[in-house]
Jmol script that loads the backbone (N, CA, C; Angstrom):
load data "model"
ATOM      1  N   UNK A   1     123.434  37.045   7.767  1.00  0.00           N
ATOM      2  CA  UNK A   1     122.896  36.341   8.911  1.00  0.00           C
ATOM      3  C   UNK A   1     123.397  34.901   8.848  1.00  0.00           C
ATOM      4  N   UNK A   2     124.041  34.518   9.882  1.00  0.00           N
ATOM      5  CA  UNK A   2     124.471  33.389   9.885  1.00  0.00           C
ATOM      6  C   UNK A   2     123.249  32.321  10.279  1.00  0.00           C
ATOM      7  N   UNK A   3     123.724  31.012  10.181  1.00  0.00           N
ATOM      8  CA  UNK A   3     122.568  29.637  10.063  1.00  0.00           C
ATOM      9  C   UNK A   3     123.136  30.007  12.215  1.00  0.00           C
ATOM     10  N   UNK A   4     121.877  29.257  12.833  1.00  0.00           N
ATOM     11  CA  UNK A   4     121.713  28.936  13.665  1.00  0.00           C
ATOM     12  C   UNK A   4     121.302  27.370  13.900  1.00  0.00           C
ATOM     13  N   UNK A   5     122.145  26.791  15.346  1.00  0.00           N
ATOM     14  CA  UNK A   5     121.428  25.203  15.222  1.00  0.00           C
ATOM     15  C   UNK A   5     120.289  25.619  16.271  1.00  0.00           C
ATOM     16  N   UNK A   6     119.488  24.497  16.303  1.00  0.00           N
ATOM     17  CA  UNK A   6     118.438  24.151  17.448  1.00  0.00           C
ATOM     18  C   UNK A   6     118.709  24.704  18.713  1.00  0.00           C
ATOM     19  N   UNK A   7     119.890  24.760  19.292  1.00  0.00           N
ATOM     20  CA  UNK A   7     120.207  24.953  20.340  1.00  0.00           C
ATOM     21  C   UNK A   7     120.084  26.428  20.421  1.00  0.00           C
ATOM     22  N   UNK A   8     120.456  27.061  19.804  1.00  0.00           N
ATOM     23  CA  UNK A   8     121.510  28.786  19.357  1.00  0.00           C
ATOM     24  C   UNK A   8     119.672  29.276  19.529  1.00  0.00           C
ATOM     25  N   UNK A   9     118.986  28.652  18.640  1.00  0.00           N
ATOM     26  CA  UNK A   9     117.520  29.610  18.531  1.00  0.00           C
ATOM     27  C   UNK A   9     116.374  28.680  20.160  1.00  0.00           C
ATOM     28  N   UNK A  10     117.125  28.517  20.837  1.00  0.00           N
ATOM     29  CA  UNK A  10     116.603  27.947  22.075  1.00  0.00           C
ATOM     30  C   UNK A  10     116.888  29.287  22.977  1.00  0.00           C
ATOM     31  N   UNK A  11     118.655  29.428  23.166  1.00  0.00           N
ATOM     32  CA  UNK A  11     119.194  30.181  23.740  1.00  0.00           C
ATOM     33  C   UNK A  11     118.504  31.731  23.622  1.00  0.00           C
ATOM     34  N   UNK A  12     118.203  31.970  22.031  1.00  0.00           N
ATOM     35  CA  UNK A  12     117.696  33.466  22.152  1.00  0.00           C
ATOM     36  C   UNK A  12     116.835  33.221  22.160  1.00  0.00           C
ATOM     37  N   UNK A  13     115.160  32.336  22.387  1.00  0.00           N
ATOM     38  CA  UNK A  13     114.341  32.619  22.662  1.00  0.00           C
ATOM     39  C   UNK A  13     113.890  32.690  24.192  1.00  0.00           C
ATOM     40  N   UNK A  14     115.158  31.905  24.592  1.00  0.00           N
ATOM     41  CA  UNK A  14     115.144  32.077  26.355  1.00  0.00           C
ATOM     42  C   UNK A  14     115.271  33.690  26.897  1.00  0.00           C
ATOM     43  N   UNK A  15     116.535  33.769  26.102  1.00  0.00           N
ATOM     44  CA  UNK A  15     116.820  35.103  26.067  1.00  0.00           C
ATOM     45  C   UNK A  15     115.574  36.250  25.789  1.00  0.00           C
ATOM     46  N   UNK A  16     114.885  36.129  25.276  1.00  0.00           N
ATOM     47  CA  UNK A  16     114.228  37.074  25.043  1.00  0.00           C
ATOM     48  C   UNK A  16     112.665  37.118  26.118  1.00  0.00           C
ATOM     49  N   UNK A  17     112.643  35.933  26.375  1.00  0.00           N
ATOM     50  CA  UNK A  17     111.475  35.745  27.207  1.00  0.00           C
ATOM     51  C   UNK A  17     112.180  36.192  28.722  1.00  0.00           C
ATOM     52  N   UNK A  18     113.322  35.721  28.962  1.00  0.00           N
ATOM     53  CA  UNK A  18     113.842  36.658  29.993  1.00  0.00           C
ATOM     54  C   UNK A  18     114.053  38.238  30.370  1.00  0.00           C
ATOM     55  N   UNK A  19     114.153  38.812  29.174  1.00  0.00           N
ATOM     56  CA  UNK A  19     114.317  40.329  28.776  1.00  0.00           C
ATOM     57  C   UNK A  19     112.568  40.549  29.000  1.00  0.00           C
ATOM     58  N   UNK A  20     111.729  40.396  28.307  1.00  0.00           N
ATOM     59  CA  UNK A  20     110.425  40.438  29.033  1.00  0.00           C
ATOM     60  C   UNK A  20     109.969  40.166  29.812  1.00  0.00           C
ATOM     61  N   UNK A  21     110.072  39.440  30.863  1.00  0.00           N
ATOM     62  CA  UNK A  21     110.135  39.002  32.246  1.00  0.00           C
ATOM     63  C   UNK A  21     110.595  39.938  32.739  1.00  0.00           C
ATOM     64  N   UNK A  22     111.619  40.529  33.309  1.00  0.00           N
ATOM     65  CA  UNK A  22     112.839  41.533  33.166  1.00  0.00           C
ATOM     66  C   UNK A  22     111.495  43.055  33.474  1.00  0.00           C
ATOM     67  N   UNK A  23     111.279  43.060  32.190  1.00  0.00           N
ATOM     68  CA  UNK A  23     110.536  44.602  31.743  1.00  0.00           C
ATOM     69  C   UNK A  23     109.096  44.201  32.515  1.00  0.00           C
ATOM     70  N   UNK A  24     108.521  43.258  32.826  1.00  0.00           N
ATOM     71  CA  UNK A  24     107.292  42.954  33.369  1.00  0.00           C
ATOM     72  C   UNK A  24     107.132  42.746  34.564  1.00  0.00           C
ATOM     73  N   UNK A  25     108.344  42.567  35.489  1.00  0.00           N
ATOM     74  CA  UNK A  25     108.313  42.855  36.476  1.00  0.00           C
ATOM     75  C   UNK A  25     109.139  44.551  37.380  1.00  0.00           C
ATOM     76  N   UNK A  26     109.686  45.383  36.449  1.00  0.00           N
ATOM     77  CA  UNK A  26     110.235  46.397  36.376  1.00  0.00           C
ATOM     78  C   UNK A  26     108.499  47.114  36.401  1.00  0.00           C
ATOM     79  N   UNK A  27     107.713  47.078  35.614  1.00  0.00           N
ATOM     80  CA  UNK A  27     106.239  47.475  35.199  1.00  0.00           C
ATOM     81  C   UNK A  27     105.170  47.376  36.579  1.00  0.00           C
ATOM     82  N   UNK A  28     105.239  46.235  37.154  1.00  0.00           N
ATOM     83  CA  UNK A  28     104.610  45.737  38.406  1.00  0.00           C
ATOM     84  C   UNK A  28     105.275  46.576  39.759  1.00  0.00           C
ATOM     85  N   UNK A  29     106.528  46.633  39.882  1.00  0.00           N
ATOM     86  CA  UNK A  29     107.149  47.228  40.774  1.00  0.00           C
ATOM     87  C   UNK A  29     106.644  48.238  40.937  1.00  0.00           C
ATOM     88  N   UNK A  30     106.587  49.392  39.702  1.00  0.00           N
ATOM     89  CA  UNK A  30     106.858  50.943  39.674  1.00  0.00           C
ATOM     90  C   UNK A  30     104.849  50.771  40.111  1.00  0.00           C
ATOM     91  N   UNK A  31     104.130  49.861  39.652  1.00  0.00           N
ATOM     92  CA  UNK A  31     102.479  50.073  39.896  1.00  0.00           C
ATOM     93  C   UNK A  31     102.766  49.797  41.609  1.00  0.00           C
ATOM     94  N   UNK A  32     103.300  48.971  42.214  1.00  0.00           N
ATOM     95  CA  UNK A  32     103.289  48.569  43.599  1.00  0.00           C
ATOM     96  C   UNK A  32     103.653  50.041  44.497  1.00  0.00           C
ATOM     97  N   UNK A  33     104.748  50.845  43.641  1.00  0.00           N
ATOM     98  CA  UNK A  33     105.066  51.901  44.096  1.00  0.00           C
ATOM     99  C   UNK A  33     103.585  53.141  44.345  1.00  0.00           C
ATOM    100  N   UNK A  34     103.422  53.121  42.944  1.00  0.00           N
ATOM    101  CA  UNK A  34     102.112  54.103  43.071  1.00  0.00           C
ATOM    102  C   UNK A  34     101.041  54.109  43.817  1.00  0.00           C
ATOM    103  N   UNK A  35     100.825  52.387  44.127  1.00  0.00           N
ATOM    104  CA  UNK A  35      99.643  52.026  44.671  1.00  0.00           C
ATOM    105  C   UNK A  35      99.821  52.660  46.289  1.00  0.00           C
ATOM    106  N   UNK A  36     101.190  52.500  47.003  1.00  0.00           N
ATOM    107  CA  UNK A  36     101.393  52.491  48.044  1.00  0.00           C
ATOM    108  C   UNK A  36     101.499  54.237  48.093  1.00  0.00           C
ATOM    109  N   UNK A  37     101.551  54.964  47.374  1.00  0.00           N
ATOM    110  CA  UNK A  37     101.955  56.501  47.527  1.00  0.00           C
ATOM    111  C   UNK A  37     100.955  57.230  47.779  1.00  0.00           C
ATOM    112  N   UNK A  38      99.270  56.470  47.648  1.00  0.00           N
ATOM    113  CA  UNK A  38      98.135  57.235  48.236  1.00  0.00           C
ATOM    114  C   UNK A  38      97.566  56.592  49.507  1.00  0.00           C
ATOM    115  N   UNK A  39      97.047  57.441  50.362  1.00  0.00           N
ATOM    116  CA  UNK A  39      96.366  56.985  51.488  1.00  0.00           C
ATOM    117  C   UNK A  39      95.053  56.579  51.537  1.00  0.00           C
ATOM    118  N   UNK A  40      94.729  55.901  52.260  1.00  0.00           N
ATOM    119  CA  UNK A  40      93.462  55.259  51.998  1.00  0.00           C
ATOM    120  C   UNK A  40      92.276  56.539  52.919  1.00  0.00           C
ATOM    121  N   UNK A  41      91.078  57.077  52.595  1.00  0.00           N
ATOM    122  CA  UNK A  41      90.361  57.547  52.922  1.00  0.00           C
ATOM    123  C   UNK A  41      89.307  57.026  53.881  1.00  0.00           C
ATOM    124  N   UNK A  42      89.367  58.078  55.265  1.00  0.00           N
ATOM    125  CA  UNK A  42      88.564  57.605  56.624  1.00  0.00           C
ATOM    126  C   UNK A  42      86.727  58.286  56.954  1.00  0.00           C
ATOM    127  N   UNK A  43      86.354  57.166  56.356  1.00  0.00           N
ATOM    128  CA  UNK A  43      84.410  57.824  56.656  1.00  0.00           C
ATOM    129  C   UNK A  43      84.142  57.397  57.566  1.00  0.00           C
ATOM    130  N   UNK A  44      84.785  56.777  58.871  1.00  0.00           N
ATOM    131  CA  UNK A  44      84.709  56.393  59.599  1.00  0.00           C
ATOM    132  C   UNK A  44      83.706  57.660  60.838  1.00  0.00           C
ATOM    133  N   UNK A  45      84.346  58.425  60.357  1.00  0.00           N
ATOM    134  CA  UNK A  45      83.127  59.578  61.155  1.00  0.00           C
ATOM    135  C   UNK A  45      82.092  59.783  60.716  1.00  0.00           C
ATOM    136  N   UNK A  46      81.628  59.591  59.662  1.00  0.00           N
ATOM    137  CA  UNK A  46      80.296  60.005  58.725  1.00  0.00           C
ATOM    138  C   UNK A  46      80.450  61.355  58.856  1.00  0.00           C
ATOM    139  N   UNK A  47      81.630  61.836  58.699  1.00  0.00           N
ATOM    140  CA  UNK A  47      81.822  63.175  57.667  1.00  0.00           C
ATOM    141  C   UNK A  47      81.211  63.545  56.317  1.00  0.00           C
ATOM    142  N   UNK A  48      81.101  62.710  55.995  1.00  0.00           N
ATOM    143  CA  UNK A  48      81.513  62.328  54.291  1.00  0.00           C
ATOM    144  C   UNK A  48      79.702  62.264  54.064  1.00  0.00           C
ATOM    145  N   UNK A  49      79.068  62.966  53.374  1.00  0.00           N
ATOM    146  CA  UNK A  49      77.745  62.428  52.813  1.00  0.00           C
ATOM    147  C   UNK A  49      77.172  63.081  51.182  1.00  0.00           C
ATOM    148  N   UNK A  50      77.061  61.737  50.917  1.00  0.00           N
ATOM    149  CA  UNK A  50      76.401  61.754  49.436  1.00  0.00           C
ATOM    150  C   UNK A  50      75.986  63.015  48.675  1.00  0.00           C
ATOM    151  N   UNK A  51      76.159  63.085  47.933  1.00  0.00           N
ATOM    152  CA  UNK A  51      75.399  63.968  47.258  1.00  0.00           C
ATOM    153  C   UNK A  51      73.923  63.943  46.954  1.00  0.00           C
ATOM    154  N   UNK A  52      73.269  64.528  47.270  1.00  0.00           N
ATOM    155  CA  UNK A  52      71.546  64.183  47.079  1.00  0.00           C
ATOM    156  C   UNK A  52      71.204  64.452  45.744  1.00  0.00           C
ATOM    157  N   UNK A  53      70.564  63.283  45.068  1.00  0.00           N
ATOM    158  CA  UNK A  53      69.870  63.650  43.698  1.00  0.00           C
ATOM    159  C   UNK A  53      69.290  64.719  43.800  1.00  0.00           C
ATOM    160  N   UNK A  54      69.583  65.519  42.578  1.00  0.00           N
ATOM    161  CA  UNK A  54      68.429  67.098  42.248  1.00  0.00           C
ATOM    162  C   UNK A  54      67.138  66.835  42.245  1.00  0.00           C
ATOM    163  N   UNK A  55      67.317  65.297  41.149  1.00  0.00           N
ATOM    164  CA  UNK A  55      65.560  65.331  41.181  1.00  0.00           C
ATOM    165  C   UNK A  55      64.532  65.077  42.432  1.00  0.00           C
ATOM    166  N   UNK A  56      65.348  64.375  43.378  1.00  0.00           N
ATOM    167  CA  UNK A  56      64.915  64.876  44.917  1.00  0.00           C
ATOM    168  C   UNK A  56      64.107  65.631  44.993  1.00  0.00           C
ATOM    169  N   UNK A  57      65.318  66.484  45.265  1.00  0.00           N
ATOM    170  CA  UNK A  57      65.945  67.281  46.326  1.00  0.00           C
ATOM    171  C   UNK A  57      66.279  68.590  45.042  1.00  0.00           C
ATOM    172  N   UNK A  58      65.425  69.552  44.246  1.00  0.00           N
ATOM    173  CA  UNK A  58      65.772  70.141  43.440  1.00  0.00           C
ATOM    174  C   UNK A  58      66.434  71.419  44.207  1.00  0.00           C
ATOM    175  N   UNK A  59      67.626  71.790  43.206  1.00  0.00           N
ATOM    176  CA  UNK A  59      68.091  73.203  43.957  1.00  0.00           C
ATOM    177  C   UNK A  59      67.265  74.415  43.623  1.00  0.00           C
ATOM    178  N   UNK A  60      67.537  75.315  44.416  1.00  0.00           N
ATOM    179  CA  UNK A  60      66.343  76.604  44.604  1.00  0.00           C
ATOM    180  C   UNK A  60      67.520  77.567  43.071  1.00  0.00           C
ATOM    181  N   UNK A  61      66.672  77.948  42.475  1.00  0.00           N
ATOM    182  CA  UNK A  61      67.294  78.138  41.209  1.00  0.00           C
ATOM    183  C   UNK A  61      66.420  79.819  41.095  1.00  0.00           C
ATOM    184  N   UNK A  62      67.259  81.104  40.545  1.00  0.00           N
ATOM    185  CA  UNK A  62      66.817  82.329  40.606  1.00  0.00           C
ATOM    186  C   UNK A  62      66.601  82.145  39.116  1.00  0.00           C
ATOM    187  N   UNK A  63      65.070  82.610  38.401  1.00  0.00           N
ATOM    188  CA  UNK A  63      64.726  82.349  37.016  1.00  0.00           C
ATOM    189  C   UNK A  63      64.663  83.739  36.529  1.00  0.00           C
ATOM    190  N   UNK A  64      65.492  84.026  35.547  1.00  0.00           N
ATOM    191  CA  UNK A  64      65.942  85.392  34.939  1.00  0.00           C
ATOM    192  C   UNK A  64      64.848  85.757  33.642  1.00  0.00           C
ATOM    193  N   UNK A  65      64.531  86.337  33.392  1.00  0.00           N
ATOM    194  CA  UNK A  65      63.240  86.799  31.960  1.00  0.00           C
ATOM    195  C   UNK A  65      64.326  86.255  30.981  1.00  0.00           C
ATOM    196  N   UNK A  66      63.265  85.667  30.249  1.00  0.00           N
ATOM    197  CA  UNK A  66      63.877  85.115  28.676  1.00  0.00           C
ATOM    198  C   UNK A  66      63.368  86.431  27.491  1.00  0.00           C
ATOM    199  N   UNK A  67      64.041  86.027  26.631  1.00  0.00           N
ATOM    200  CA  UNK A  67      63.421  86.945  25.331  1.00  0.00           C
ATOM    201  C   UNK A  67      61.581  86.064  24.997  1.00  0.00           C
ATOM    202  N   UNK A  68      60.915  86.536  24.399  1.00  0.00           N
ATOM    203  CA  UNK A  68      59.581  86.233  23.900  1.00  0.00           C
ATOM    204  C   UNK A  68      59.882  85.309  23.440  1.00  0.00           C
ATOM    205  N   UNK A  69      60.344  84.624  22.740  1.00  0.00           N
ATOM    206  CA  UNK A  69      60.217  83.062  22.165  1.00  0.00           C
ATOM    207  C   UNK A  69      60.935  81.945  23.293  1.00  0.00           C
ATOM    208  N   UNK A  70      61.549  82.250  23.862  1.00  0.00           N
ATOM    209  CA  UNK A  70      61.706  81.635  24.991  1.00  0.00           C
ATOM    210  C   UNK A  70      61.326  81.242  26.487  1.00  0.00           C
ATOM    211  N   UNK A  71      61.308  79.902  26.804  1.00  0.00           N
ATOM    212  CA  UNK A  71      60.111  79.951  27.798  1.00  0.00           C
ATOM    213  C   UNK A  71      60.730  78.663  28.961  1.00  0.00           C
ATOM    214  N   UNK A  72      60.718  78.988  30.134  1.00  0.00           N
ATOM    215  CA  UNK A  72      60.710  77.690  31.278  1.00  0.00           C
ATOM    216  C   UNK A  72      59.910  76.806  30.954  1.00  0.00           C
ATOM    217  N   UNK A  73      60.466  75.340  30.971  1.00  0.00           N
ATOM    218  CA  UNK A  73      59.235  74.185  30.981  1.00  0.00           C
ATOM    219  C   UNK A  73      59.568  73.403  32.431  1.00  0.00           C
ATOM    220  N   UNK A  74      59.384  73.082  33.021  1.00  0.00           N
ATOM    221  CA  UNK A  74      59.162  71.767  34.074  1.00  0.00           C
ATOM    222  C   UNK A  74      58.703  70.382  33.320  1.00  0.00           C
ATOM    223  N   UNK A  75      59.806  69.454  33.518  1.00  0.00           N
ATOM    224  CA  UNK A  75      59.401  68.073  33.546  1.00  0.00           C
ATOM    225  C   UNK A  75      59.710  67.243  34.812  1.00  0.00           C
ATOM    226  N   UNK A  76      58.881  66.100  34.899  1.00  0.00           N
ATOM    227  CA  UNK A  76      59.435  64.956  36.084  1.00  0.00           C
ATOM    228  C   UNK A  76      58.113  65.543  36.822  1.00  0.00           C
ATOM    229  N   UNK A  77      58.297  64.009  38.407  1.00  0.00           N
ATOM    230  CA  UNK A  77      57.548  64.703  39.192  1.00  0.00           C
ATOM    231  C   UNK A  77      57.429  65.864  39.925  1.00  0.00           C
ATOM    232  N   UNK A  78      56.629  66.540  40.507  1.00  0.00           N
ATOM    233  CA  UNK A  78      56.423  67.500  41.655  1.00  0.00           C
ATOM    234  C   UNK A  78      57.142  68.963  40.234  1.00  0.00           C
ATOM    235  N   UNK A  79      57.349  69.094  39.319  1.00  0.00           N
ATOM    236  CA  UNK A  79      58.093  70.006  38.333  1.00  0.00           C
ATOM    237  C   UNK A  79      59.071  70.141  38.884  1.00  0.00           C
ATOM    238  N   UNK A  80      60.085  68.787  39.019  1.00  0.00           N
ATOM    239  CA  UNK A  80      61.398  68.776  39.404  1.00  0.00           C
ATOM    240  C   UNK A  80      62.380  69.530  38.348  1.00  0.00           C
ATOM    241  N   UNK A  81      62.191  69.007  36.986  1.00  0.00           N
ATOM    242  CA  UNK A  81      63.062  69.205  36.090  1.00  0.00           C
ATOM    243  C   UNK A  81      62.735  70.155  35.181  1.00  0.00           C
ATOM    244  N   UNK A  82      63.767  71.511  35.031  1.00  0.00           N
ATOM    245  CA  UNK A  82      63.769  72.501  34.826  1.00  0.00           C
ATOM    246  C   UNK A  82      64.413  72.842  33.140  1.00  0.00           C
ATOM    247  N   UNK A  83      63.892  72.792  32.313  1.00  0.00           N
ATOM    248  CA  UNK A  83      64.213  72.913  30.760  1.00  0.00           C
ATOM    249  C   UNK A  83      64.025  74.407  30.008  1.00  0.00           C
ATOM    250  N   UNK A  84      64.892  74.660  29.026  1.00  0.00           N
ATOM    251  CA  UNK A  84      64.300  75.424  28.169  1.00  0.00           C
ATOM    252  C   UNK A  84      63.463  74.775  27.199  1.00  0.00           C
ATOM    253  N   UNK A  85      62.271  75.890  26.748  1.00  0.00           N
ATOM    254  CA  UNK A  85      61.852  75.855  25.864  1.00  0.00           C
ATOM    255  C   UNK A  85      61.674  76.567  24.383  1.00  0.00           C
ATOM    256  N   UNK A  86      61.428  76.343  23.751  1.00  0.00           N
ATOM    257  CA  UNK A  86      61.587  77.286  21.938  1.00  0.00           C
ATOM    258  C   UNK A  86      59.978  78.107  21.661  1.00  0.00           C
TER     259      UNK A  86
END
end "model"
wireframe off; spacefill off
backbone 0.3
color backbone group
């Protein structure tokens, strides 16, 4: 490895901050690309509606026989929430 003056280790650190510059805007581009490749979504009709909490709004659920040590519990209000038990 040869000696370098002041100048020489100026040059490659320019150099190198340019080469990353370089790769960091190569990085930004290809995201500008992606960003633009999806469409933006229209609720403008109120198509579109929420999902309603279960604990609501519980779903109507068909309850199958357990073996003898096993048992339905209800927790929450109104016996929203539907558990096994031991």
């Amino acid at each position: 490895m040869g000696c370098y003056g002041y100048n020489d280790l100026i040059e490659l650190i320019e150099a190198e901050i340019i080469e990353e510059l370089g790769e960091l805007i190569d990085v930004k581009q290809l995201e500008n690309r992606a960003r633009r490749s999806f469409k933006s979504l229209n609720f403008s009709n109120n198509s579109f509606k929420p999902p309603r909490p279960s604990i609501d709004y519980p779903p109507l659920l068909e309850l199958k026989p357990f073996p003898a040590l096993l048992k339905y519990v209800y927790l929450g209000d109104n016996n929203t929430l539907l558990t096994v038990d031991q």
